[in-house]
C-alpha positions as CSV (number, residue, x, y, z in Angstrom):
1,X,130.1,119.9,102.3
2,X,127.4,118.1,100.4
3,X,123.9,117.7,101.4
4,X,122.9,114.5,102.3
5,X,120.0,115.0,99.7
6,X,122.5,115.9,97.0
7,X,124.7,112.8,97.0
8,X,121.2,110.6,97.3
9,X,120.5,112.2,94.1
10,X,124.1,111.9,92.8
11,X,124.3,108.5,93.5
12,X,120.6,108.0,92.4
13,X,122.4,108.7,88.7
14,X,125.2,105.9,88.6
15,X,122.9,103.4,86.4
16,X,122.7,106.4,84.2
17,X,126.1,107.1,84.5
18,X,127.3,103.4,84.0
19,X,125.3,103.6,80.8
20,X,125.8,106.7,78.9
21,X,129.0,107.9,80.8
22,X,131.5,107.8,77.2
23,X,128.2,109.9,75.4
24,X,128.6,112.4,78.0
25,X,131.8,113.0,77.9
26,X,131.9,112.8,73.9
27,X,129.2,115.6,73.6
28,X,131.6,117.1,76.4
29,X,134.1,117.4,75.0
30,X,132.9,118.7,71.1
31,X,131.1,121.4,72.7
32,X,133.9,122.4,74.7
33,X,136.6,122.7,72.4
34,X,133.5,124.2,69.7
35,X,133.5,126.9,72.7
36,X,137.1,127.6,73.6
37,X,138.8,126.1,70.9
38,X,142.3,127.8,72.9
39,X,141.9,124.5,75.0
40,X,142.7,122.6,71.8
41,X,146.4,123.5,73.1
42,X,146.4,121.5,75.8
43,X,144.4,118.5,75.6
44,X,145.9,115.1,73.5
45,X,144.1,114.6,70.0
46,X,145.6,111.1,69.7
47,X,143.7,110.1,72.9
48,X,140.6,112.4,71.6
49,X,140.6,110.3,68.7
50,X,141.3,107.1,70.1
51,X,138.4,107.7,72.7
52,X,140.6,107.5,75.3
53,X,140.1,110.7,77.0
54,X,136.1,110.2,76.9
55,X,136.5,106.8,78.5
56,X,139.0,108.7,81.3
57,X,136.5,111.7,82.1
58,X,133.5,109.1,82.5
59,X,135.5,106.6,84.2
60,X,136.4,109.3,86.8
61,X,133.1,110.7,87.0
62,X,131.6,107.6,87.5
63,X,133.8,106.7,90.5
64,X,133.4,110.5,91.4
65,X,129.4,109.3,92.0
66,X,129.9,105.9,93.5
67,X,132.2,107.4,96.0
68,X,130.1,110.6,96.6
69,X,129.6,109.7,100.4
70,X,133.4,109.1,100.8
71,X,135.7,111.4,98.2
72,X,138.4,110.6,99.8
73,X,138.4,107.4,98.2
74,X,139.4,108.6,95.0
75,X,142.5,110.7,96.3
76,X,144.9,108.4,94.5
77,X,143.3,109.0,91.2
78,X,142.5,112.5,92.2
79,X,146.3,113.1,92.7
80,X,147.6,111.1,89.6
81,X,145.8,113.2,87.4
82,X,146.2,116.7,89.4
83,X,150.2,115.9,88.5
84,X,149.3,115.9,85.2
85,X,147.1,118.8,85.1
86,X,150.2,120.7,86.6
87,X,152.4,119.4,83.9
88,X,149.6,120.8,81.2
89,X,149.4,124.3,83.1
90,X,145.7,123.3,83.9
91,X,145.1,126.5,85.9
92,X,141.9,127.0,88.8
93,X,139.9,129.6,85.5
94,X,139.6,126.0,83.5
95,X,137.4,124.5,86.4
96,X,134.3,126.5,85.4
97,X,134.8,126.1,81.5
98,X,134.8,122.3,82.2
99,X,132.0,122.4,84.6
100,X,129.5,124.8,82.3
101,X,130.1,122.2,79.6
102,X,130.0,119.1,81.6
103,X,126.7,120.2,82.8
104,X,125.1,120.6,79.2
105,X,126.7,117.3,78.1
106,X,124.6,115.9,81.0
107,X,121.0,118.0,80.0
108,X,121.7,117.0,75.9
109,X,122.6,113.5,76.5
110,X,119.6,112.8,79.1
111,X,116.8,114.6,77.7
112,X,114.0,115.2,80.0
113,X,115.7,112.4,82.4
114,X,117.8,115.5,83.2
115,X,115.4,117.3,86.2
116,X,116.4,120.1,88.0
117,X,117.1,118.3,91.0
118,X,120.0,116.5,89.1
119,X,121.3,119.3,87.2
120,X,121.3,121.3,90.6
121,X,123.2,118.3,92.2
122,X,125.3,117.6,90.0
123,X,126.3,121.6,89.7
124,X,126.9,121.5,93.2
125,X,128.8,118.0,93.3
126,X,130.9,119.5,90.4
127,X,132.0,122.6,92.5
128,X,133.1,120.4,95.5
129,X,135.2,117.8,92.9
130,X,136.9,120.6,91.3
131,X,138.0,122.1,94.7
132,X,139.5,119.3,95.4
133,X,141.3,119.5,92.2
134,X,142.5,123.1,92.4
135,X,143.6,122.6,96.4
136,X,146.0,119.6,95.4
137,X,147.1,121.2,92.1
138,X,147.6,124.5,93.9
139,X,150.0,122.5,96.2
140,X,152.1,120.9,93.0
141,X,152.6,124.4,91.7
142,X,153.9,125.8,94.5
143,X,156.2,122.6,94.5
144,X,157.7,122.4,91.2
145,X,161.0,123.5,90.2
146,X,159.7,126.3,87.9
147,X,156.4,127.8,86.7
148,X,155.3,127.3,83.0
149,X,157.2,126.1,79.9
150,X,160.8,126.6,80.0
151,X,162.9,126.4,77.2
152,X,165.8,123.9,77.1
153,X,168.5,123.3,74.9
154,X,169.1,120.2,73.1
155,X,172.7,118.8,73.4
156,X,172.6,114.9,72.9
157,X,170.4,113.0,70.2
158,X,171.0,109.2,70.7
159,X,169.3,106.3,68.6
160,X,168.7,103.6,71.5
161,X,166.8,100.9,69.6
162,X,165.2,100.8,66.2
163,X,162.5,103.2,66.8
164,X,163.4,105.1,70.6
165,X,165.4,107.8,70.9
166,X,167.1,109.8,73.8
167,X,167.5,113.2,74.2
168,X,169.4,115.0,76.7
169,X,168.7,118.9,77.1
170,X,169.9,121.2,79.3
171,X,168.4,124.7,80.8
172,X,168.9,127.6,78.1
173,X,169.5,130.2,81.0
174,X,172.1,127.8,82.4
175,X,170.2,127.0,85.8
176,X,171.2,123.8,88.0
177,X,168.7,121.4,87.9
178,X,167.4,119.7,90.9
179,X,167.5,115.7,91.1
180,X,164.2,113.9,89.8
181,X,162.4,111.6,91.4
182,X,162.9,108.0,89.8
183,X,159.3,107.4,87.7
184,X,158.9,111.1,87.1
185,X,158.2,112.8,83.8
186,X,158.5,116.0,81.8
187,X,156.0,117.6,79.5
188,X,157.5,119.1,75.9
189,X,155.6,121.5,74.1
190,X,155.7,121.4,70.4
191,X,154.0,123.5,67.5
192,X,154.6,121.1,64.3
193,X,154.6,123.3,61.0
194,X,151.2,123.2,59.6
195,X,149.1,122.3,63.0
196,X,147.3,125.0,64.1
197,X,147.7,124.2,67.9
198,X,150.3,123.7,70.5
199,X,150.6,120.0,71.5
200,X,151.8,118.5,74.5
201,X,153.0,115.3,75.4
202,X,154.5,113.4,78.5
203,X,157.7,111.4,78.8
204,X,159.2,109.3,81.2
205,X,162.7,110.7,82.5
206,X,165.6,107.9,82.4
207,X,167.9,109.2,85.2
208,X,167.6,110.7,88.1
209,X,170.9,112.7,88.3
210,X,170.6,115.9,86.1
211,X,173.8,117.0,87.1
212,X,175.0,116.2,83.2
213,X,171.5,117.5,81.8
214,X,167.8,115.8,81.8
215,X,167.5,113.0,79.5
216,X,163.8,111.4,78.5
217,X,163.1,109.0,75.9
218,X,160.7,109.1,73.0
219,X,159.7,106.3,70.9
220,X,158.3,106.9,67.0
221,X,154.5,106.2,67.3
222,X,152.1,105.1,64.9
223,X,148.6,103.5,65.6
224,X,146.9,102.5,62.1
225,X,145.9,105.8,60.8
226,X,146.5,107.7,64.1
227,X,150.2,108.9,64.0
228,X,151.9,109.8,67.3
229,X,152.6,113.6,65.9
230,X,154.9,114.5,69.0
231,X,157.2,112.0,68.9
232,X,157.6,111.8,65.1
233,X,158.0,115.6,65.4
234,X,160.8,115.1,67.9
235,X,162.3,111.7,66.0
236,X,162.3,113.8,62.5
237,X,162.6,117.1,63.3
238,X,164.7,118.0,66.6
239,X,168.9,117.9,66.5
240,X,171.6,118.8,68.8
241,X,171.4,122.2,69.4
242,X,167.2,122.8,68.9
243,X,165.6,124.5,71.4
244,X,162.4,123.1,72.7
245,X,160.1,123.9,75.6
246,X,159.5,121.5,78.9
247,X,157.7,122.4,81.9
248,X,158.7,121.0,85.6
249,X,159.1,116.8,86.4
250,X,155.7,115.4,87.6
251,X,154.1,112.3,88.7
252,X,153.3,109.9,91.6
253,X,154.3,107.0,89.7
254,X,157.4,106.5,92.3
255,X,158.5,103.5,94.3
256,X,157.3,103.4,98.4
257,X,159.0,102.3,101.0
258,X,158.7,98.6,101.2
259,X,160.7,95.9,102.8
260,X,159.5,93.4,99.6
261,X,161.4,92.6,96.7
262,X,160.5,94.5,93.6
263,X,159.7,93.6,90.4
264,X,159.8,95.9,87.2
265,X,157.7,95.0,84.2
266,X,157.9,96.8,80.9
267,X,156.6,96.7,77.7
268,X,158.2,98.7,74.8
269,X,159.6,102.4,75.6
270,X,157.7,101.8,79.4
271,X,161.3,100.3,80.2
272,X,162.1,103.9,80.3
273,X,160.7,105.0,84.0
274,X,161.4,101.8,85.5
275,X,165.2,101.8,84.1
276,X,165.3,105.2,86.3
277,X,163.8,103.0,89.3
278,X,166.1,100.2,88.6
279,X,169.6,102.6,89.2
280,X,168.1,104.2,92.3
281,X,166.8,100.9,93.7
282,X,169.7,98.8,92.9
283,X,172.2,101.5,94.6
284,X,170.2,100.8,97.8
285,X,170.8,97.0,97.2
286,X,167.2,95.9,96.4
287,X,166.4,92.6,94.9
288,X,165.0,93.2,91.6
289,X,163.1,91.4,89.2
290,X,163.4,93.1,85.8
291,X,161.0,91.5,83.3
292,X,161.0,93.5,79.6
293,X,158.5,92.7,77.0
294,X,159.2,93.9,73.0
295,X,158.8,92.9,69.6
296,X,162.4,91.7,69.6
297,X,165.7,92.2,70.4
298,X,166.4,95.5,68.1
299,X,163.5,97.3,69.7
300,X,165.2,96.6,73.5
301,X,166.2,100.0,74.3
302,X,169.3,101.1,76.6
303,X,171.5,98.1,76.0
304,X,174.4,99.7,77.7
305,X,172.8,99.9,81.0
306,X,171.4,96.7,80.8
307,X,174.4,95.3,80.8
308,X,176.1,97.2,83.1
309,X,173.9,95.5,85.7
310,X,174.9,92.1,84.6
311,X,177.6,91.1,87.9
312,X,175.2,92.8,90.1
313,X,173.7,90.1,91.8
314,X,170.4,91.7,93.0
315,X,169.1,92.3,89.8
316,X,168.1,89.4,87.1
317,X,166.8,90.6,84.2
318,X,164.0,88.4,81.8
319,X,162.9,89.2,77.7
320,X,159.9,88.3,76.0
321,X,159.9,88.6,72.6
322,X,157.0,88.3,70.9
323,X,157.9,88.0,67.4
324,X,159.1,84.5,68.5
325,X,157.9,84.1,71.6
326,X,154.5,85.6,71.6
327,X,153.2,88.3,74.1
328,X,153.8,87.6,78.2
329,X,151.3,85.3,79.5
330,X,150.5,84.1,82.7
331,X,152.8,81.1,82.1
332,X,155.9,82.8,82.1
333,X,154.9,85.4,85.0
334,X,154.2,82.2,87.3
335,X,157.9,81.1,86.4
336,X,158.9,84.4,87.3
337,X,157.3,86.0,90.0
338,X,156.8,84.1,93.7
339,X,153.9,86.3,94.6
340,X,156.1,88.6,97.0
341,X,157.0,91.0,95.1
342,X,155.9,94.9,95.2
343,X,155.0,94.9,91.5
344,X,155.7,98.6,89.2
345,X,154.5,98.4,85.5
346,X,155.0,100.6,82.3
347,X,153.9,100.4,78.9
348,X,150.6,101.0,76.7
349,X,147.3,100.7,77.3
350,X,146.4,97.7,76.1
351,X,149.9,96.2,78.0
352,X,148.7,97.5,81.2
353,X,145.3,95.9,80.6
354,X,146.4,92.1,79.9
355,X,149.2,92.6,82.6
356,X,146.5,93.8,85.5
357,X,144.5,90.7,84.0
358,X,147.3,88.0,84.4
359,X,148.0,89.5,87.4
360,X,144.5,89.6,88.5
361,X,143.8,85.7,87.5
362,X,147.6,84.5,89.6
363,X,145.6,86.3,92.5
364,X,148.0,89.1,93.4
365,X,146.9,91.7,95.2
366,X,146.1,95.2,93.6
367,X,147.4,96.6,96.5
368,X,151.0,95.5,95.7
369,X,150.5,96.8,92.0
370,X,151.2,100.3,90.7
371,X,151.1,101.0,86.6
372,X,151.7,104.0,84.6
373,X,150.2,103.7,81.0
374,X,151.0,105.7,78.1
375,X,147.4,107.1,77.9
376,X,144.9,108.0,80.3
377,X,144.9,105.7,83.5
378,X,141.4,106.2,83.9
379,X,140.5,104.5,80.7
380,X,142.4,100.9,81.7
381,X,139.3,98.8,81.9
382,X,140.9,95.8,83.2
């Protein structure tokens, strides 16, 4: 429990926060990875170049603050990232490395702002924070289907648009799988020739029924000079019969209980989660609004399926293409949606970002949203 005099002083540092939060985290992050450069395994250099992951940390630690009275306030975004600190094998000995280095990103970025009181608060605030981490992650450990990386074998390679591929593997010691949740994903671990770390990245699970093997999707990445090294590794460089390493499904990125109609919106390889929502919902007789953004119609991915839900009559399906069409606005949304629906989207940042704003300006509620964007979530801005 936190003094009352801490969190005056913690929240005594949110203009501070507001205002140099991304430097913290920058000098953060360099010093940490100058220190244990081991943690260069784990953590995404795409985001870390794209500033992504500084723009998470400080957004987190800046709601951390504002909520300092109330913690529990930041459960949800506590828990969406404690799934994928379990995914990473983010373990309780990382909390103080972080911590130590978090603390003298706060003393080099503030100078002599930084006094003792708020070095000594913010020590203190850390320790409870990270608690709260460790407790929940603890709890998704002892959870999951099995403990560290597990290596899978690869026994279907299929091209599903112009630049996504699935890939179905299967268990190498020949284990039964246990049925996903629809919205979950698995975490591969790669080591490309010539890159001196491990790198991990998350994808989105397409079925739920593993009974036949787990099958995700990956779609070839590239972002001006920034290439997406994982999935080119896996486009390029993994066949039918590879072996590659995956540790247990994660993620809260599931559909609740609701007696509203649902609506999916996608953008890109997002479709691929909510394609896994769309068979589970459907079975159950849902009505369903699927709305799919892409650049046109070669890069629509899972055709088959798509089709296959043509004579159901609880599910219509709508494509924007923007080569022709241009991006989704909030034009064709309001032709759309009635304002009803219990709304699940998936794409890229910068899709979630202009959705959450369309959304935002046709005045739906947040509280009937739920996202999952490839990249942080804690750097959307919108």
């Amino acid at each position: 429990m936190l003094s009352q005099e801490t969190r005056e002083i913690i929240k005594a540092t949110v203009p501070v926060l507001e205002q140099h939060g991304t430097e913290i985290t920058s000098v953060f992050y360099a010093h940490m990875f100058e220190e244990h450069p081991e943690l260069l395994n784990v953590f995404n250099k795409t985001n870390q170049k794209l500033g992504r992951q500084q723009t998470a940390l400080a957004q987190t630690v800046l709601a951390a603050a504002k909520h300092i009275d109330h913690l529990e306030a930041i459960i949800p975004n506590v828990n969406q990232i404690a799934h994928k600190h379990r995914a990473l094998e983010i373990k309780p000995e990382h909390y103080p490395i972080v911590g130590e280095n978090l603390i003298y990103a706060i003393k080099k970025v503030l100078g002599e702002a930084a006094t003792p009181e708020i070095i000594n608060a913010w020590t203190e605030a850390y320790s409870v924070i990270a608690d709260v981490f460790i407790q929940m992650e603890a709890a998704l450990y002892k959870e999951a289907e099995w403990q560290g990386f597990k290596p899978f074998k690869v026994v279907r390679v299929k091209d599903e648009s112009a630049h996504i591929k699935s890939f179905v593997v299967e268990p190498v010691d020949g284990t039964q799988l246990k049925p996903v949740v629809a919205g979950q994903y698995i975490t591969v671990k790669v080591h490309p020739e010539g890159d001196s770390n491990d790198m991990l990245r998350h994808y989105s699970i397409c079925h739920t029924d593993v009974s036949q093997g787990l099958e995700f999707a990956v779609k070839r990445d590239v972002q001006g000079d920034v290439k997406g090294a994982v999935s080119n590794y896996l486009h390029d460089r993994v066949k039918e019969g590879d072996e590659i390493l995956l540790s247990a499904p994660a993620g809260e990125f599931v559909v609740a209980d609701t007696d509203r109609p649902l609506a999916f919106i996608s953008g890109g390889v997002g479709m691929t989660p909510l394609m896994a929502m769309l068979h589970a919902q459907a079975a159950e007789g849902k009505d369903i609004k699927f709305i799919h953004s892409a650049y046109n119609r070669d890069e629509v991915a899972f055709k088959d399926e798509i089709t296959s839900f043509h004579h159901k009559g609880n599910v219509q399906f709508y494509f924007n293409y923007s080569e022709n069409a241009g991006r989704l606005s909030k034009e064709k949304l309001e032709k759309i949606l009635t304002g009803e629906e219990e709304i699940y989207m998936c794409g890229s940042v910068g899709f979630m970002e202009s959705l959450l704003a369309i959304l935002d300006d046709m005045g739906v509620s947040r509280d009937h949203v739920h996202f999952e964007p490839f990249g942080p979530k804690m750097s959307i801005t919108a």
